[in-house]
N, C-alpha and C positions, 0 to 999 in steps of 0.2 A: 659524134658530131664534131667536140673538139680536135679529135684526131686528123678529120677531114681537113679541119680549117686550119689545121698546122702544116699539111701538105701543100694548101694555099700561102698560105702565110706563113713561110717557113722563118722570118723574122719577128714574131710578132709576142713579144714577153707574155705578155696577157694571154695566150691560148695558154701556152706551156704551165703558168699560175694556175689555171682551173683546171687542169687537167691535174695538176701536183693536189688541188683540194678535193681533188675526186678520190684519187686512188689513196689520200688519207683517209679520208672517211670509209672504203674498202680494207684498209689495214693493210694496204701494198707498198709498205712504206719505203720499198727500193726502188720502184717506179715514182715515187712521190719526189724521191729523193734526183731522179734522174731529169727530171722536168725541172726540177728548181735551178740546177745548175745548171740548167739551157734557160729558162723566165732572167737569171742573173746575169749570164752572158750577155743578154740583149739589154738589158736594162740593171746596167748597175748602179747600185746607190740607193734601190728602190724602194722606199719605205714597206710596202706592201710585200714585198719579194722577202725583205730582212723578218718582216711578220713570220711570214707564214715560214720560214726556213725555220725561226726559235719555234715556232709549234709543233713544228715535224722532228725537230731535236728530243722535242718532251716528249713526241710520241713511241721516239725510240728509244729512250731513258739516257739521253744523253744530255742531261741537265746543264752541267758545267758550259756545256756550246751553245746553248739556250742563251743562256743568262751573257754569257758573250755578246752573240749577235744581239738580244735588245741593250745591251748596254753599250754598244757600237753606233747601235740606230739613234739611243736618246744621243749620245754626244755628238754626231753628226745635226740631228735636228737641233739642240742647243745651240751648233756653233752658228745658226744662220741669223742674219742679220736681222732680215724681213720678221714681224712678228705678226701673222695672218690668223684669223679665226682657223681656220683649217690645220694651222700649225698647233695650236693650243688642243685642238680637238685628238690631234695624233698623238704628241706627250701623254694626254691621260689614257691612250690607250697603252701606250707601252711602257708608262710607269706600272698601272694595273695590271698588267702581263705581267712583268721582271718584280712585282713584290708577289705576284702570286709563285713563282719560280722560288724565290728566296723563301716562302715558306714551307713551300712542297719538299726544300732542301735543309729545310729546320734550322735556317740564316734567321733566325728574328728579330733579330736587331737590324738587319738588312732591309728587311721587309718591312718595318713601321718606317726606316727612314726613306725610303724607297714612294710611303705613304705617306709620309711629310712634304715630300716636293711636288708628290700629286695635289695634293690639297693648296700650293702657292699658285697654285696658276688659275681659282677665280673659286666665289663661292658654291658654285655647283659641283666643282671637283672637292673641293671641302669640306661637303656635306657628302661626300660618297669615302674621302679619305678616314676621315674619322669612324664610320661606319665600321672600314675594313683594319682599322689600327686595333677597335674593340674587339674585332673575332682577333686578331693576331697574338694579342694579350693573352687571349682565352686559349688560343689552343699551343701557346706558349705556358699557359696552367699558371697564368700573372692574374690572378684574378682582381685583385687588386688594383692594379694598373686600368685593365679591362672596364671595374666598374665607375673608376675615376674618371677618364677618357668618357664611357657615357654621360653620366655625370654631366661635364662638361658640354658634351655636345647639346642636349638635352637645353641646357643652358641657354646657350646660343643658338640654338633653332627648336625653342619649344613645340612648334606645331606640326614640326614632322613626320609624320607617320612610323617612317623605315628607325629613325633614329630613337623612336619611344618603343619603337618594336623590342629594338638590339639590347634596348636597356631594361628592359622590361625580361627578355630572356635569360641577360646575366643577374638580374634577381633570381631569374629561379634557380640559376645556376648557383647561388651563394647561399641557399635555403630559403630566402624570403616568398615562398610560392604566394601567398595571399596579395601582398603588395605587389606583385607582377602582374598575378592575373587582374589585379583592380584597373591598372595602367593598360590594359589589355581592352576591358570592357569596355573601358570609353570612348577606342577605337566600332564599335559597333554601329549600323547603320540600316540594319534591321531590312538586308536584300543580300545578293549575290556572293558582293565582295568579303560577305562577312567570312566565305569560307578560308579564308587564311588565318584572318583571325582568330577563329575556333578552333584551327591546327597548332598555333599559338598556344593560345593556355591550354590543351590538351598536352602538347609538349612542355607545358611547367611543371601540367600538374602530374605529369610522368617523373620526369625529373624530379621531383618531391616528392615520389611513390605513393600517390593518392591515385591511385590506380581508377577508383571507380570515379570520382570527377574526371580523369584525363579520357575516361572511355566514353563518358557523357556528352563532356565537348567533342571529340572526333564522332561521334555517333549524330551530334546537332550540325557538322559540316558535311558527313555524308548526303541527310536527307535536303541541304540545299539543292535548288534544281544547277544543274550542268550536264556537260558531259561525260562519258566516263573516263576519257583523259583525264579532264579536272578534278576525277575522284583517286588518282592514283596515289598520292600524298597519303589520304585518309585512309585508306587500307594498308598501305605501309604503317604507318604509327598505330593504326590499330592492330596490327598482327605484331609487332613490337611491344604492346602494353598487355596484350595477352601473353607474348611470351615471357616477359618479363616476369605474370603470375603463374606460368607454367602449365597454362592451358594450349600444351600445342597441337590443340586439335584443331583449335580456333582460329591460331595466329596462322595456321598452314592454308588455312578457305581464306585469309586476306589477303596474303603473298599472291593467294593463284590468283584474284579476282586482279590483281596490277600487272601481275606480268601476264592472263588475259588482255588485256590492254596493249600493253608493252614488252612485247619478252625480252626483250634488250636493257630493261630496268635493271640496272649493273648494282644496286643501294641492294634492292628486294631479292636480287637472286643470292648476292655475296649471305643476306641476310637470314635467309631460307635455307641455304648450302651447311653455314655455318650452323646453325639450330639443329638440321638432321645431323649433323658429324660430329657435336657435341652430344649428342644425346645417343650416340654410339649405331647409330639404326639408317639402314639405306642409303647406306656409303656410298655404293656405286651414284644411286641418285645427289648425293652432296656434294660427290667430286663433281658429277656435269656440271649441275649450276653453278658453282664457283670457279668455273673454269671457263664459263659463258661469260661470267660478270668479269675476267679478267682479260677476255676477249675485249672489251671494254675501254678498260682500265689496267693495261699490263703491269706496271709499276707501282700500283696502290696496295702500301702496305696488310695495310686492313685485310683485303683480298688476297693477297699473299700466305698471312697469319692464319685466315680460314683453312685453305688448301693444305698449307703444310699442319693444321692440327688433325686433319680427316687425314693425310697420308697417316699421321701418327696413330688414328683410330684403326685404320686399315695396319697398322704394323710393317708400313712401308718407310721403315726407319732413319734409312738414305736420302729417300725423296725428302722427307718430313726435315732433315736437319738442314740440306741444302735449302730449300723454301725457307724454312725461318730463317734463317741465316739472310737471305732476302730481304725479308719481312725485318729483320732488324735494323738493316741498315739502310733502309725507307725509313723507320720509325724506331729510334733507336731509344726513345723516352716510353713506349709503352711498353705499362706494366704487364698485359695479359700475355702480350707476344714475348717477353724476355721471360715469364712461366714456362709459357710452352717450349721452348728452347731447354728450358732447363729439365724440363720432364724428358726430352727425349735424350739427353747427355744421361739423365740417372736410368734411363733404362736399356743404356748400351754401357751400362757399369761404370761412363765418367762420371764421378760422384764430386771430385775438386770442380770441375766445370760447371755442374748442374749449382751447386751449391751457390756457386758467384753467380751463375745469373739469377737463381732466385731470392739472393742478395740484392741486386739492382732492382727486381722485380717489385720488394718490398719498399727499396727506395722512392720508386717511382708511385707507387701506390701513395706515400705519407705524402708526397707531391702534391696527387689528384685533385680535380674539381669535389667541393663536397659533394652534389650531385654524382658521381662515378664513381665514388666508392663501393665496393663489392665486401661489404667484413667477412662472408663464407671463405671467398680468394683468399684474405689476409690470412685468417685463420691458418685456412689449408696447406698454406704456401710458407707458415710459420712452423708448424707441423712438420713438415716435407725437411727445411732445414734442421730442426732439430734433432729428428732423425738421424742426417746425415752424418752431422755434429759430433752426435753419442756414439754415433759406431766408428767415427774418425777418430775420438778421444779413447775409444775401447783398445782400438789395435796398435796408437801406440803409445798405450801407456805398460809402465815398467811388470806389473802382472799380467798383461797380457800378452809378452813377449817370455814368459819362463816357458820350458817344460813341462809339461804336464808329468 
């Protein structure tokens, strides 16, 4: 229909714009890209136009031009005289675009300050910045910072819901499970809504590996009434807190029961993918779903690091190094994925290579949230080096180098 009305309106920004948001969401993103640059010709300058172009940059992993275009759009919008409600409303959209950018680009310090000037433009945007400066903290691994910032907030708008939520998570995140989920219960209201809240402390009490409370609460959100949309949350965390105890007969009937729902669930398939390829079994099946959820999500490391640890299962050694190598440099702080890199350097005989990444590997590990700590990993990955270590100090030391 758009097509028509472009044939009509061969002037007309606005068809070219929704035809550019169509074929994104298609994942046609050269057609996407050909529409914008007709929607701009006709309408340059256009807040909406400069939108959706930084979206269509991130869809094609081209970050650096993202972060361009909104940061061309807020200086443009800054320099205008008039100060409109409508004008304030666009700021906080494209501050919260360009600090989500800066984080996806592991700029964090870019990104909280990006969330500081969201927050000057009224209290509503204030109570939404602080929000997003505590996950920033967090997945900067500031936890610290993180639980202050709550803290704060908390402060200053005691009654919050969202903001006793955040803070209540980054307790479980820092060990405190008990005092989280307290802060959690008093959100309760004994009907519907409650089912967030019971995915809530099921996710703390995960996070604090109390496995059979976190299974309790997510089992007391399931049986609330909804839809099965609204159940898909609960079967993801529950197939995550069984696989966590290694029951993955269990976690496998929860993944199906969400992507039943939703096959497009990019979290549950990457999730799913990664569980059978880790666990060495129905590879072909692992590679598909994580390559559905990357259908998705092309540029997400996470997904990335799945794929290329099942190439490496598969002993598709080339794919496996090129994918991480991806996957690192999406996320070039985590620990699991600069592992795996290194396992597949030592098993193409680079043994100097492997050894540095799972040097950094360890690094980032003493980093981690206490919640994310893996000690089996550490272990394993201490092991792995030492190894290396021994048989590098074997070959060249002075008795190792004689005649026999």
């Amino acid at each position: 229909m758009y097509q028509k009305l472009a044939d009509l309106m061969p002037d007309d920004s606005d068809i070219y714009l929704r035809l550019a948001q169509i074929y994104r969401e298609l994942h046609q993103l050269d057609k996407a890209e050909e529409n914008l640059v007709k929607a701009r010709q006709y309408a340059p300058g256009s807040l909406e136009v400069m939108y959706n172009e930084a979206m269509l940059y991130e869809a094609q992993g081209r970050f650096e031009d993202a972060i361009r275009v909104l940061s061309d759009a807020v200086t443009g919008l800054k320099s205008q005289s008039t100060v409109l409600p409508s004008r304030r409303r666009s700021m906080a959209i494209l501050y919260q675009q360009l600090g989500q950018l800066y984080r996806d680009t592991q700029n964090f310090q870019a990104a909280i300050y990006t969330y500081e000037e969201l927050g000057h433009l009224g209290d509503e945007e204030d109570r939404r910045a602080r929000l997003l400066i505590m996950d920033t903290y967090r997945a900067a691994k500031d936890l610290t910072r993180a639980l202050q910032t709550g803290k704060e907030a908390a402060a200053k708008y005691p009654s919050d819901p969202a903001i006793r939520t955040s803070h209540a998570l980054l307790l479980g995140e820092n060990g405190q499970t008990d005092e989280a989920v307290k802060i959690l219960r008093v959100q309760l209201r004994k009907n519907e809504a409650d089912r967030e809240t019971y995915l809530n402390i099921a996710q703390v009490y995960e996070r604090g590996r109390r496995y059979k409370e976190a299974e309790e609460a997510a089992l007391t959100a399931e049986m609330l009434p909804g839809q099965p949309r609204e159940k898909e949350m609960v079967w993801f965390l529950l197939g995550a807190i069984y696989e966590r105890q290694k029951f993955y007969d269990r976690a496998e009937e929860e993944f199906k029961k969400a992507l039943a729902v939703d096959p497009r669930n990019a979290p549950v398939l990457n999730y799913y993918g990664y569980m059978l390829g880790d666990l060495g079994i129905r590879l072909d099946e692992a590679e598909e779903l994580v390559h559905r959820a990357l259908k998705e999500d092309p540029y997400n490391g996470a997904y990335l690091d799945s794929l290329g640890w099942i190439y490496f299962k598969e002993n598709k050694l080339g794919d496996a190094e090129a994918t991480l190598r991806k996957a690192v440099a999406r996320e070039s702080h985590d620990a699991t994925i600069r592992s795996h890199l290194g396992d597949v350097y030592a098993k193409t005989g680079r043994s100097d290579l492997a050894a540095a990444e799972w040097e950094k590997s360890l690094t980032e590990w003493r980093r981690s949230l206490p919640a994310d700590v893996e000690n089996d990993k550490v272990a394993e990955i201490e092991k792995k080096l030492s190894q290396v270590k021994h048989r590098v100090a074997q070959k060249s030391s002075p008795q190792a180098a004689k005649p026999q």
